[in-house]
C-alpha positions as CSV (number, residue, x, y, z in Angstrom):
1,X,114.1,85.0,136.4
2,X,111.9,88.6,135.6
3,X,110.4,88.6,132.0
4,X,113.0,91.3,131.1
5,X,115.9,89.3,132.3
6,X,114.4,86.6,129.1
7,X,117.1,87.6,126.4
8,X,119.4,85.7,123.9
9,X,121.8,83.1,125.8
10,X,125.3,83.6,125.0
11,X,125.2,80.0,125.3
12,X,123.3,79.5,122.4
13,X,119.6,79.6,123.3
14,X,117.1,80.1,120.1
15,X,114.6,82.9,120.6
16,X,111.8,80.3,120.7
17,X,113.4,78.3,123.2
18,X,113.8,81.3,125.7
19,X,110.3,82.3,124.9
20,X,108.5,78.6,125.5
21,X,110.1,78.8,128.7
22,X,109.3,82.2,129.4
23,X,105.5,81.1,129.0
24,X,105.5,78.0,130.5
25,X,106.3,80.3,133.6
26,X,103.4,82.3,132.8
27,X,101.4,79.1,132.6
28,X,102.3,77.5,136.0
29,X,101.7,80.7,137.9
30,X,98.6,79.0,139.4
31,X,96.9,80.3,142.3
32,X,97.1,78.2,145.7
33,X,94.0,79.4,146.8
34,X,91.0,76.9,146.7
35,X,87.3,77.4,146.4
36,X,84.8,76.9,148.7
37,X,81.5,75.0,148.5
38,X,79.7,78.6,149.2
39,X,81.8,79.7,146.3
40,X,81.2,77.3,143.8
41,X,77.5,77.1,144.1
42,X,77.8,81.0,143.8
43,X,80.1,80.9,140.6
44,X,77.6,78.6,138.8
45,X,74.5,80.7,139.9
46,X,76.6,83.5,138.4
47,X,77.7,82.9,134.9
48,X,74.0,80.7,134.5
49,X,75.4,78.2,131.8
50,X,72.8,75.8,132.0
51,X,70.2,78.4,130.6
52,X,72.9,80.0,128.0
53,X,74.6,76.9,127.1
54,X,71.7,74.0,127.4
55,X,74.3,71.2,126.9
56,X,76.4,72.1,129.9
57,X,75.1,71.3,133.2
58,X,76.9,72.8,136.9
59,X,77.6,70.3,139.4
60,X,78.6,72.9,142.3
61,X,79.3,70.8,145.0
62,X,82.1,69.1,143.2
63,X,85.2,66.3,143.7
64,X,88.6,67.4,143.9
65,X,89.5,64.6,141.6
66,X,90.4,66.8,137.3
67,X,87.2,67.3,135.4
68,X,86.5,66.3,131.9
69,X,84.0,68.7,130.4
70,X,81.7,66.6,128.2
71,X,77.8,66.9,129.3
72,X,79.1,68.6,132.7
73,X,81.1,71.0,134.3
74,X,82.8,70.1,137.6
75,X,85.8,70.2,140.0
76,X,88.6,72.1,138.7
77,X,86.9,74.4,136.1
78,X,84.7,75.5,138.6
79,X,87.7,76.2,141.1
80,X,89.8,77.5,138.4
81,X,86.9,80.2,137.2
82,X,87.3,81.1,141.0
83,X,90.9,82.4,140.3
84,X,89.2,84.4,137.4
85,X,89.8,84.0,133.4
86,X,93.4,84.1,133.8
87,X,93.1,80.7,135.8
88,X,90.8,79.3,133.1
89,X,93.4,79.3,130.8
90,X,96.0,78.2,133.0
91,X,94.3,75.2,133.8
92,X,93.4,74.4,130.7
93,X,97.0,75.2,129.3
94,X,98.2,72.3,132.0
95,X,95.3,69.4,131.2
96,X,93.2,70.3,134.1
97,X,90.2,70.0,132.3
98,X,88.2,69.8,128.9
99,X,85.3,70.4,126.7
100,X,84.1,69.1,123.7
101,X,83.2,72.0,122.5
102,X,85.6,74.9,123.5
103,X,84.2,77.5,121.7
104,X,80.7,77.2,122.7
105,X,81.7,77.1,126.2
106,X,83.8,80.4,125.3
107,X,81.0,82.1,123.9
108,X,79.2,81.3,127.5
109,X,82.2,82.3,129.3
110,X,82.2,85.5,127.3
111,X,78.5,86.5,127.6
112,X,79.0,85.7,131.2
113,X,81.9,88.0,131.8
114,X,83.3,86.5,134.4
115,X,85.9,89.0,134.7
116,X,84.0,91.6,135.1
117,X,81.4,90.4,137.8
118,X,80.9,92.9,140.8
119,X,81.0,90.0,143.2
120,X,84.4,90.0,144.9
121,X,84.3,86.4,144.7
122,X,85.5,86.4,141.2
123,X,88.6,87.7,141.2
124,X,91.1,87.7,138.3
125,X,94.6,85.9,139.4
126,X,96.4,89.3,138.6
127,X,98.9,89.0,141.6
128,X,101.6,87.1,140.0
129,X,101.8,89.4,136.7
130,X,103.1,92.9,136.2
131,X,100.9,96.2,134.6
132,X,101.5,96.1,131.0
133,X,102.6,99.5,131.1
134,X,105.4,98.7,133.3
135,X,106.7,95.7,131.1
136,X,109.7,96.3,128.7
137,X,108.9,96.5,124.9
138,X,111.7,93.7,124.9
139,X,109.1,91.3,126.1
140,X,107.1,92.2,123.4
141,X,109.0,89.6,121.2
142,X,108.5,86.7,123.5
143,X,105.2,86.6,121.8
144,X,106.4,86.7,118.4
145,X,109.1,84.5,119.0
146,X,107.5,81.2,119.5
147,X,108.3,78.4,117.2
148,X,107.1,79.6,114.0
149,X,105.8,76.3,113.9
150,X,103.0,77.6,116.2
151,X,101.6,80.6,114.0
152,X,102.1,77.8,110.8
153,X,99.4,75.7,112.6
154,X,96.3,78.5,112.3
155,X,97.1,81.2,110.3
156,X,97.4,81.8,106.1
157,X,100.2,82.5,104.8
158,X,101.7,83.8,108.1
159,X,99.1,86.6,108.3
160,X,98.4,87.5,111.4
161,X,95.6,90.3,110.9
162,X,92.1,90.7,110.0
163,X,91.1,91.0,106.3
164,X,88.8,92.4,104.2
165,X,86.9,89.6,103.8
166,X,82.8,90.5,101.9
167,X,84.1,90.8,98.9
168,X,85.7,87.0,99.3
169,X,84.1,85.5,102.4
170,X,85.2,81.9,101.2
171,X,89.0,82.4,100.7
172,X,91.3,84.4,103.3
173,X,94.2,84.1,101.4
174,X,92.6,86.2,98.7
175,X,90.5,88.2,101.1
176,X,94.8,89.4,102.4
177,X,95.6,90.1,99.0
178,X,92.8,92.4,98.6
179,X,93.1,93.9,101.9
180,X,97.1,94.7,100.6
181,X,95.9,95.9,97.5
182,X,93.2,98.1,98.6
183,X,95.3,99.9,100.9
184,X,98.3,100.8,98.2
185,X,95.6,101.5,95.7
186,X,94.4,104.1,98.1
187,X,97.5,105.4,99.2
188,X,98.2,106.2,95.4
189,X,101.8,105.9,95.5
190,X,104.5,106.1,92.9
191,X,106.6,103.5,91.4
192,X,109.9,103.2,93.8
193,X,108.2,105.0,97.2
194,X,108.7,103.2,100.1
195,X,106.2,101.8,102.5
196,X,107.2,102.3,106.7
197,X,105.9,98.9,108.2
198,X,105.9,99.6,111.8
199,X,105.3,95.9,112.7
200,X,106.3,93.8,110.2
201,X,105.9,90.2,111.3
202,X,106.7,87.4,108.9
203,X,107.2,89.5,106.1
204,X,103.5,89.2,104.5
205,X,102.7,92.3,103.4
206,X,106.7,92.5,102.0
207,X,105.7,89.3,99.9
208,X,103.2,91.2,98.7
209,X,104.8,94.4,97.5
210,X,107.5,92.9,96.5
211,X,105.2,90.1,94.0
212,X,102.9,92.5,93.1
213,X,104.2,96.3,92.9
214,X,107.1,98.3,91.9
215,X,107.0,99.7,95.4
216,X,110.1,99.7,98.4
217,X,109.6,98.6,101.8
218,X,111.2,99.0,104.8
219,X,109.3,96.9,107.9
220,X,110.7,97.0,111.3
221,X,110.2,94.7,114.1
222,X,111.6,93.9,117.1
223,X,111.3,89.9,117.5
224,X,114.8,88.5,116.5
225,X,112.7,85.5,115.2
226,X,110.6,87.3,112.6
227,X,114.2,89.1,111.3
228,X,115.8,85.5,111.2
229,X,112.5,84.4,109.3
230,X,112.3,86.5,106.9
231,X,116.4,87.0,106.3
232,X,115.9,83.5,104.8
233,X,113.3,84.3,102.7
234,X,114.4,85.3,99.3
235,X,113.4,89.1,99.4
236,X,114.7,91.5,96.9
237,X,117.7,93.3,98.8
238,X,117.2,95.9,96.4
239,X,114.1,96.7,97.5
240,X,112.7,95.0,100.5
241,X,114.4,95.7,103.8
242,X,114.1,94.6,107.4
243,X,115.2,96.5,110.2
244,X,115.1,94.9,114.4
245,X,114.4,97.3,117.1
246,X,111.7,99.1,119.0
247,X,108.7,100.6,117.0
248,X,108.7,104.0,118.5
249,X,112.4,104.4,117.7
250,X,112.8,106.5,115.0
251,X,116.7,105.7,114.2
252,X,114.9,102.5,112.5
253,X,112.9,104.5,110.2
254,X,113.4,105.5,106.9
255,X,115.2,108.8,106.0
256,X,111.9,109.3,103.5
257,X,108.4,107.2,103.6
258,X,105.4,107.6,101.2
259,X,103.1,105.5,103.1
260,X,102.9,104.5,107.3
261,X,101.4,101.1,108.1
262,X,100.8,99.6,111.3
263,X,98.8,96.0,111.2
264,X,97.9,95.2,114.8
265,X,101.0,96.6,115.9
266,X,99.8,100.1,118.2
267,X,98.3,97.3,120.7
268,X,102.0,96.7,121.7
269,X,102.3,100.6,122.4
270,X,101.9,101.9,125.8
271,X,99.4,104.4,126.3
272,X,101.4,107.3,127.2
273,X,103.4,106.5,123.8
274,X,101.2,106.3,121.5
275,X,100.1,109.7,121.6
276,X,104.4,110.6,121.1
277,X,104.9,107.8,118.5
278,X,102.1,109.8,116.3
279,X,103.3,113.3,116.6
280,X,107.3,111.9,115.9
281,X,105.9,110.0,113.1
282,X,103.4,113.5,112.1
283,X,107.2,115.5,112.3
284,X,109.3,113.3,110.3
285,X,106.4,112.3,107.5
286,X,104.8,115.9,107.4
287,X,102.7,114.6,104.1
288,X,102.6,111.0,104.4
289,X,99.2,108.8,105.3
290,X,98.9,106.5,107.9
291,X,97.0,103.2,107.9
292,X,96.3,101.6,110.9
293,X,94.8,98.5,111.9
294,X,93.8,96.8,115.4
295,X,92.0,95.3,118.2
296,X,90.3,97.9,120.3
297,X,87.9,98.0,123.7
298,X,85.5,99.9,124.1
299,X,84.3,102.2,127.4
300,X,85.9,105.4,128.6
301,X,89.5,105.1,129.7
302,X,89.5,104.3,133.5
303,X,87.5,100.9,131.9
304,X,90.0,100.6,129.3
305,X,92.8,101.0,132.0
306,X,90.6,98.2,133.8
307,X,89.9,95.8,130.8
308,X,93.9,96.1,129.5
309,X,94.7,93.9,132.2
310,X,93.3,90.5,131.0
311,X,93.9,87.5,129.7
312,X,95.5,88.3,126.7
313,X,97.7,91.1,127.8
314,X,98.7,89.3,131.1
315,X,98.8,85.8,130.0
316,X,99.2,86.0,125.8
317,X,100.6,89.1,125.1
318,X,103.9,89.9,126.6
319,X,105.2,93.5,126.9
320,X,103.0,96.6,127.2
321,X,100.1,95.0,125.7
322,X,96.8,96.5,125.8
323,X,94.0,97.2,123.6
324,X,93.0,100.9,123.4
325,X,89.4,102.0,122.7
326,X,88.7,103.4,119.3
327,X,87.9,107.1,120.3
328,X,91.2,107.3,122.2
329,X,93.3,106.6,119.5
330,X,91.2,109.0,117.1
331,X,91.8,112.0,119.8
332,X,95.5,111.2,119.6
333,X,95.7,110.9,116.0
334,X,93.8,114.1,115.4
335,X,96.0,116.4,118.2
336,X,99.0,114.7,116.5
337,X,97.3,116.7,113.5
338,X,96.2,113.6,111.3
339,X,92.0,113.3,109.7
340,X,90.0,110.0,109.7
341,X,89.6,109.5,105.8
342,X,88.8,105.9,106.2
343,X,87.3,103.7,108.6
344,X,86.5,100.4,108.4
345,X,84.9,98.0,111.1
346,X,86.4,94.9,110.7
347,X,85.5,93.1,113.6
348,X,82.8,90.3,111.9
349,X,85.5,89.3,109.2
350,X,88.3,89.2,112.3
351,X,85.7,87.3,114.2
352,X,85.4,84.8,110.8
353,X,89.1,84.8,110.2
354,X,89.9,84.0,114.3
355,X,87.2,80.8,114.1
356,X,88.9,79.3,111.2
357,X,92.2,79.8,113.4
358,X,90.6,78.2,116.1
359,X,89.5,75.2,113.3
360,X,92.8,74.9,112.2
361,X,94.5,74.8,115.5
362,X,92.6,72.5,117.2
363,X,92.6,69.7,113.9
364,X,96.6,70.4,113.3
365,X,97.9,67.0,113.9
366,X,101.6,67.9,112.9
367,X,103.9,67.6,115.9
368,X,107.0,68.5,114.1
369,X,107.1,72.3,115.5
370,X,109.2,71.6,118.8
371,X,105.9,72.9,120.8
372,X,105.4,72.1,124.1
373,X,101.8,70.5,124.2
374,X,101.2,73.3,127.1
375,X,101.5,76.2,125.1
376,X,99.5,74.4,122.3
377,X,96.9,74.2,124.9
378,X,97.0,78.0,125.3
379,X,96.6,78.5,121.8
380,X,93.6,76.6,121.2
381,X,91.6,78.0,124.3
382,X,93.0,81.3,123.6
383,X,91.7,81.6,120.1
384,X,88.7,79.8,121.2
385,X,88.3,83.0,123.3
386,X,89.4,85.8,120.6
387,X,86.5,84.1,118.2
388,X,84.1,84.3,120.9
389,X,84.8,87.7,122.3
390,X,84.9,89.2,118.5
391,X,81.8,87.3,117.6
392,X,80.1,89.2,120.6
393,X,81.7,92.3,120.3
394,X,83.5,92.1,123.6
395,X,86.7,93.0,121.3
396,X,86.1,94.9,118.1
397,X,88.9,95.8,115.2
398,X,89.4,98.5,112.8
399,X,90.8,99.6,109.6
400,X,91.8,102.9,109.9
401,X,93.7,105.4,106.9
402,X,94.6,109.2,108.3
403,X,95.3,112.0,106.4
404,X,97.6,114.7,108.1
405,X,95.9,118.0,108.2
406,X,97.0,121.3,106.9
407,X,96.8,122.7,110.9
408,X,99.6,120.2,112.1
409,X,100.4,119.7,115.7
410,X,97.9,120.7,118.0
């Protein structure tokens, strides 16, 4: 079956059903090919764990019998770092081996850069997925619609974002209500505006409006799990509304909007939309702001082409996932005929907030979430990974507000 063929049974398939089985899929793509000796000796001469990581020591020449990563690494890491990051995860994801201390060997794996190694040697496993600018934004909601369950495990209150967290660096939960109010009390708006949500999630920043303002919201998304979610929540009807479809699609949008927020939501854009989804949203909201919020990558754009196609956007991410440098999305904001009047560098408090994911992940000793322990696998290594790489600044995130300009379109 393709990824886009992954749709609502008629027979009565949940979305989280069809999307465990969509990434199981993903996670038994493993590569045939083995390693060699040569190899092996020349992947642990490469990613030099032993002098960044002092508790791990490299066996090369290894058994073929499944490692356990405690004082050493051995076997089937060492073949599965062969088939690049993507087969790290996978292997992990199926119980081929473990560490006792994931995130440190992340942070190694990350300094290391496997990925990006200009031996040929190391070569991501990138022939049994699709570009992400080929994939349907259909997919996009495999992602999202996962047991619920899952996202209960690690994150607060079903907040699925970075926060402004200096001001509160003990409490996240109030570190989300601050980010919230901060970026209302900005915006300036008046009692009864509504606020376009273009990525809506689980409904938290609705909660918030709803609990704490006088405010209307409209937040569209286009997981049919989120909309089941948060239809039974009780949500003022009155004033809180959610709509299901594609982002970019302005038939979902509000007839008038005081206010444009996307919270890591443009990373599920593909690049030759984003620039059309600002200048639609520039023509039908001449006056209104724009906050945005996401995971970026650095480099010109041939790397950024290069580094969209990695783990998390071939492996975690389903759809056109990719995460778009910082300057990129500036130049298309500013032809659209939008000003930077905020900017915020979140990526330390994302980097905080994704450990204490990764904390509550891995200690979650609930099993009543229908997950299959596979896909909980991929979870823990993969925010293992996202608190590593942000911690380094291999991913960085921002907090964005635009102004439009008096010039308009450009």
């Amino acid at each position: 079956m393709s990824p886009s063929s992954y749709k609502l049974s008629e027979f009565g398939a949940s979305p989280s059903d069809e999307s465990q089985q969509f990434f199981l899929d993903r996670i038994r793509q493993v590569q045939p090919r083995q390693a060699t000796q040569l190899e092996l000796a020349t992947v642990a001469r490469i990613l030099q764990l032993r002098g960044r990581y002092p508790s791990l020591t490299i066996h090369p020449l290894a058994t073929n019998q499944t490692a356990k990563i405690e004082e050493h690494i051995e076997g089937e890491f060492l073949r599965s770092i062969c088939r690049g990051a993507i087969g790290v995860f996978r292997s992990y994801s199926l119980g081929h081996w473990d560490s006792s201390d994931l995130y440190g060997l992340m942070q190694a794996l990350v300094k290391a850069d496997i990925r990006l190694t200009p031996l040929r040697l190391i070569r991501p496993a990138f022939r049994n997925t699709s570009r992400a600018d080929n994939r349907t934004y259909a997919e996009v909601a495999l992602h999202y619609d996962l047991p619920v369950g899952l996202f209960q495990r690690f994150t607060f209150d079903l907040t699925y974002s970075a926060a402004f967290m200096r001001a509160n660096p003990g409490s996240i939960a109030e570190s989300t209500r601050m980010t919230y109010q901060t970026v209302l009390q900005r915006a300036d708006l008046r009692p009864r505006t509504t606020v376009l949500d273009l990525g809506s999630g689980w409904g938290a920043f609705a909660r918030y409006i709803q609990n704490a303002t006088p405010l209307h919201y409209v937040g569209v998304t286009i997981s049919p799990g989120q909309i089941a979610w948060c239809a039974s929540k009780q949500f003022d009807p009155g004033r809180i509304h959610f709509v299901e479809g594609n982002l970019c699609d302005s038939r979902t949008w509000p007839r008038q909007a005081g206010l444009i927020t996307m919270f890591e939501s443009i990373e599920h854009i593909r690049s030759r939309d984003r620039p059309l989804l600002f200048r639609e949203l520039r023509m039908r909201y001449p006056s209104t702001s724009i906050v945005l919020q996401f995971t970026a990558r650095e480099g010109n754009l041939a790397q950024a082409r290069n580094l969209s196609r990695s783990v998390a956007t071939d492996l975690i991410f389903t759809g056109p996932s990719q995460f778009p440098p910082l300057r990129q999305v500036l130049k298309e904001t500013r032809s659209a005929g939008y000003k930077v009047s905020h900017i915020d560098d979140l990526t330390a408090e994302y980097s905080h907030m994704a450990l204490s994911w990764y904390h509550r992940f891995a200690t979650h000793e609930s099993a009543d979430d229908h997950l299959d322990p596979a896909i909980g696998r991929l979870w823990t290594i993969y925010l293992a990974a996202t608190a590593s790489a942000l911690g380094q600044r291999a991913l960085t995130n921002y907090h964005v507000v635009l102004d439009p300009t008096t010039k308009g379109l450009k």
